[in-house]
C-alpha positions as CSV (number, residue, x, y, z in Angstrom):
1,X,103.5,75.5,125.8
2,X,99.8,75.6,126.7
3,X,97.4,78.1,124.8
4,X,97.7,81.6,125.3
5,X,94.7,84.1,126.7
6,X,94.2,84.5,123.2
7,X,93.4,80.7,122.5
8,X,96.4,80.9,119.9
9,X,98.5,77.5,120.6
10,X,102.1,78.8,120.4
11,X,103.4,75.2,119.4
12,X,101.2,74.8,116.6
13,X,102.2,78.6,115.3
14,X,105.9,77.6,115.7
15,X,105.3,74.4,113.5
16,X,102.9,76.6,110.7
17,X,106.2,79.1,110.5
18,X,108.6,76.3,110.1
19,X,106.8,74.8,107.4
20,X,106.0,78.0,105.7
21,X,109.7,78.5,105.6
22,X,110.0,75.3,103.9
23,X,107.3,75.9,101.5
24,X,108.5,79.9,100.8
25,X,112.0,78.0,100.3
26,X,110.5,75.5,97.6
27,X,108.8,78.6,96.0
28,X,111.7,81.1,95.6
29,X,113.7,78.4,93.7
30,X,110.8,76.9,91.9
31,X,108.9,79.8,91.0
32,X,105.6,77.1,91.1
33,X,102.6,79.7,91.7
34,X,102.0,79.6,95.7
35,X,98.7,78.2,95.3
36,X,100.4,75.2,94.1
37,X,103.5,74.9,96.7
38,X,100.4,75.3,99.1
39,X,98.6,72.4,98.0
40,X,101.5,70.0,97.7
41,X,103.2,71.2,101.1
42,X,99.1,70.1,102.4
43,X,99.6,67.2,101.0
44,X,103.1,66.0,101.4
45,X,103.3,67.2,105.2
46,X,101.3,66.4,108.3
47,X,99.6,69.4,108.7
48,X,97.7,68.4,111.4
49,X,100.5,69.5,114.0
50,X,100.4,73.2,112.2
51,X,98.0,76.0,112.6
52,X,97.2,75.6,108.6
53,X,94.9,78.7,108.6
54,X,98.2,80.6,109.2
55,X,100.8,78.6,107.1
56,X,98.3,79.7,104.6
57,X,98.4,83.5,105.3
58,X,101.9,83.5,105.6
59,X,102.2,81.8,102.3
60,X,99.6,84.2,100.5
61,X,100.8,87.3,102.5
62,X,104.3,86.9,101.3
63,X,103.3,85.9,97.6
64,X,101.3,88.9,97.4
65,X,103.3,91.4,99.1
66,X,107.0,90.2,98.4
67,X,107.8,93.5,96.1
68,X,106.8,95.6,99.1
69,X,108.5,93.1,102.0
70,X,111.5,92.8,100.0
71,X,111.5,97.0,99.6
72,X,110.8,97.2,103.1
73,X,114.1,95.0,104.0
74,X,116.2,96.7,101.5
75,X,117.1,99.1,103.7
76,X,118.6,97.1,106.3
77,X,120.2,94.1,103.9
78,X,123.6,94.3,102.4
79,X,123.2,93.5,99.6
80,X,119.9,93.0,97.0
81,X,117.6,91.0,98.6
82,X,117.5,88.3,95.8
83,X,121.4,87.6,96.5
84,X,120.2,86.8,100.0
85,X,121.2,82.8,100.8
86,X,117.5,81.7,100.1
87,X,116.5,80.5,103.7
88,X,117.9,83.6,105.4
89,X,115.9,85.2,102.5
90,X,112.7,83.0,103.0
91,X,113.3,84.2,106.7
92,X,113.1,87.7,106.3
93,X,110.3,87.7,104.5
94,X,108.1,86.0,106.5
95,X,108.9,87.5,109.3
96,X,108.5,91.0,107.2
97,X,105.4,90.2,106.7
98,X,103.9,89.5,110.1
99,X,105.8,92.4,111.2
100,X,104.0,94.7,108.5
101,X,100.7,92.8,108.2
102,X,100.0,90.7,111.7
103,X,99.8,93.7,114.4
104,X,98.1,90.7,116.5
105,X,101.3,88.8,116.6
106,X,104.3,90.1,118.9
107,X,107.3,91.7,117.3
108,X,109.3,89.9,120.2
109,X,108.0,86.3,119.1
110,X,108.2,87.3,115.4
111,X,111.9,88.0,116.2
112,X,112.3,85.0,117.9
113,X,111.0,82.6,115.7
114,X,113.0,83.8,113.5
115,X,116.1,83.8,114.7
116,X,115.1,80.2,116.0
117,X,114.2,78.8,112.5
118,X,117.4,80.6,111.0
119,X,119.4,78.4,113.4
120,X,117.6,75.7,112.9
121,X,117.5,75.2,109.0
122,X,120.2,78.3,107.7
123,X,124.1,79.0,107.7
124,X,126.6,78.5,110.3
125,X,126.0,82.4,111.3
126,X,122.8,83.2,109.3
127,X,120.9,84.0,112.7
128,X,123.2,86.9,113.5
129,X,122.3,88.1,110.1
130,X,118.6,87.9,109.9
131,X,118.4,89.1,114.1
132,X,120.6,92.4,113.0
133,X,118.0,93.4,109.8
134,X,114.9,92.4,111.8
135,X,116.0,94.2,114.4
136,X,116.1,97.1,112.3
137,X,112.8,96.4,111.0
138,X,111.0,96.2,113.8
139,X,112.2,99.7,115.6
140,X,110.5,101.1,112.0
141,X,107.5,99.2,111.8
142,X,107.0,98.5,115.5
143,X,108.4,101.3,116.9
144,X,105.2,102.3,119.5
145,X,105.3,98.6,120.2
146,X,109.5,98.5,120.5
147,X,109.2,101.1,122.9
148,X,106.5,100.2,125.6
């Protein structure tokens, strides 16, 4: 996975996402200010094999947007969004946000990763879950993307 025409490493993305989910995790059941989750997730993890720039927007996007991500989701979720198994729930939300707030980003890869990390870190099934709301998601705030 070399760079991409736009000089955006892939990998390193991948790695920033996984870690974010980590550190969203941490902050849903700590409810430590994100600014501070950041820090020690700098510390505690080898951030050099992350794009940190992003596992910092991601971080900050989500903290300061969650009311209108988790609004956003509602739609498509069964339920509230805070009864949402917290890594499906740390899922959707990141993946809200680059959907709603990262134009430059893909919805295909945002899907994706996803759907990747879900499998990776979340319930037996939890990927079916998070691919049928994001899925939703993206045909409404993709949809001129969706369709080309």
């Amino acid at each position: 996975m070399g760079r991409n025409h736009g000089g955006i490493d892939p990998a390193l993305r991948s790695r920033a996402r996984r870690r974010a989910l980590q550190a969203l995790y941490a902050w849903q059941l700590s409810g430590t200010p994100m600014r501070a989750v950041i820090e020690q997730f700098r510390h505690e993890q080898d951030m050099e094999v992350a794009d940190l720039a992003y596992f910092e927007d991601l971080l900050e996007g989500v903290a300061r947007h969650v009311d209108e991500l988790d609004a956003a989701l509602l739609p498509y979720v069964d339920r509230e969004v805070a009864q949402i198994d917290p890594i499906e729930r740390a899922v959707l939300r990141l993946a809200a946000y680059e959907l709603k707030f990262r134009p430059d980003v893909p919805y295909r890869v945002i899907l994706n990763e996803a759907i990747e990390v879900t499998k990776r870190f979340g319930a037996e099934h939890g990927h079916t879950y998070v691919n049928g709301v994001l899925d939703k998601l993206a045909a409404a705030t993709r949809a001129v993307e969706k369709r080309g």
